[in-house]
N, C-alpha and C positions, 0 to 999 in steps of 0.2 A: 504494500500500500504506500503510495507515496505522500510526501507531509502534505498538500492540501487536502488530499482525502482521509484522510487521520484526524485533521481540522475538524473537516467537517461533522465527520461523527461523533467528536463529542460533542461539537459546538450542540449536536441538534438536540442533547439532553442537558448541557449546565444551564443552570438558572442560577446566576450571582443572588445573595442578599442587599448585599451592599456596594458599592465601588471602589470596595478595599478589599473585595473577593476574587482570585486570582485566577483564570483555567490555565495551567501551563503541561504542554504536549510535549514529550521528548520524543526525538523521529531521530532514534538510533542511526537506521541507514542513509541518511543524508547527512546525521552530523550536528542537527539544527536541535535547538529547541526554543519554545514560542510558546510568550506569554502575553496574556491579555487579562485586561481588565474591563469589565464593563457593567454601567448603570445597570442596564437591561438588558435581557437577548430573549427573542421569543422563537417561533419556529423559522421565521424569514432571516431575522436579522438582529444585529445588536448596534448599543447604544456607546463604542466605546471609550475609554479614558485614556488608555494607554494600549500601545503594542509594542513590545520586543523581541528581538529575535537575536540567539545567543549560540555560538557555537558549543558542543559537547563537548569536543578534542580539535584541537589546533590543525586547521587546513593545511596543509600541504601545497607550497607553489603557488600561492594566493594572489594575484595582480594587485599592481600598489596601490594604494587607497586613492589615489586620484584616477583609477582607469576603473577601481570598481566605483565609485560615485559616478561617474562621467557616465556608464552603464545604468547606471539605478536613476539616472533623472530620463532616460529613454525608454526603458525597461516598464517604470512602475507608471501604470496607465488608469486605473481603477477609483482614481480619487478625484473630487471635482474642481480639483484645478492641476493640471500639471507641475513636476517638480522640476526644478532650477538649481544647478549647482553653483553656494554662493562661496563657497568657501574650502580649503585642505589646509590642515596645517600639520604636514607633514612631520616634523618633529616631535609632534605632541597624539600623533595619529589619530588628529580626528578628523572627519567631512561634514559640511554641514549643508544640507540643501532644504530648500523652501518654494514654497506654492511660485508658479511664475508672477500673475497677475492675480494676488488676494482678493476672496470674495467684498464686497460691500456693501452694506443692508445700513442704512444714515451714515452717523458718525462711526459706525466700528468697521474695524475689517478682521475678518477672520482668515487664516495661513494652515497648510501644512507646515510643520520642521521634519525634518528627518537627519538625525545624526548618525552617522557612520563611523565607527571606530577601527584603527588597526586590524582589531583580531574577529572585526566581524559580526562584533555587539552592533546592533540595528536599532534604532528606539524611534519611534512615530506619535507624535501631539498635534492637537490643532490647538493652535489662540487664538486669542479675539483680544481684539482693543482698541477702547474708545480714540479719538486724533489726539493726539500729543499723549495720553495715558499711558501705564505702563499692561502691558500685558497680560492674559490670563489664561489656564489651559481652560480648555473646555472639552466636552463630549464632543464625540461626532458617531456618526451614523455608517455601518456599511452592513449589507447582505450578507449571511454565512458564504453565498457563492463568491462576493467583491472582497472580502474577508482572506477566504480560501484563495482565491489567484492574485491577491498584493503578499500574501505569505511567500509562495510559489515563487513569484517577483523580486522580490528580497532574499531570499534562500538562494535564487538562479545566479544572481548577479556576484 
């Protein structure tokens, strides 16, 4: 079975309490493991807070962090704005890409971030914030299926 469809079968039975309740899926044969948190999830979809994706055992032969980010802003298609890579700091191994053209509903906008680290730690937020204010995570919304293939996405790259 491969890790989106390992997703999806649990997704289709956890029901979080709260947003501090974690599903985390180890997918031995890929290597991956993936964690989520989310408000809600019901039989379509969930409500999430957070996703990360974490290597089990250290890749082997890995392309540098600036050719896997360069990959994951073409790669990860399933969100509703495209991602942008704004940043590597290679020394420090991290990447950091964000929505190209942030949503905006009045004064706020709301962003993907996606950090990418050296060894492959993955982490995905959305913010919102008011003009000039400082930031804030929020929920966001995907399908166990848009769920399942931004995993797949992230895992590939």
């Amino acid at each position: 079975m491969t890790i989106d469809e390992t997703l999806l079968q649990k997704l289709a039975s956890w029901r979080p309490n709260s947003a501090t309740d974690r599903l985390t899926v180890d997918h031995t044969d890929s290597g991956w493991q993936v964690s989520v948190s989310a408000e809600r999830t019901d039989t379509l979809g969930c409500r999430l807070c957070d996703l990360t994706l974490s290597r089990l055992r250290p890749l082997e032969g890995a392309a540098p962090l600036a050719e896997q980010a360069s990959r994951l802003a073409g790669r990860v298609t399933g969100l509703l704005e495209p991602l942008r890579l704004v940043e590597v700091d290679a020394e420090h191994g991290v990447a950091q890409l964000r929505s190209i053209t942030p949503a905006q509903r009045g004064d706020e906008r709301a962003y993907y971030e996606l950090i990418r680290l050296g060894d492959g730690t993955t982490r995905l937020n959305r913010y919102q914030a008011p003009a000039g204010g400082k930031r804030q995570a929020v929920p966001f919304t995907l399908t166990h299926e848009g769920l399942a293939k931004l995993v797949n996405d992230l895992a590939s790259s």
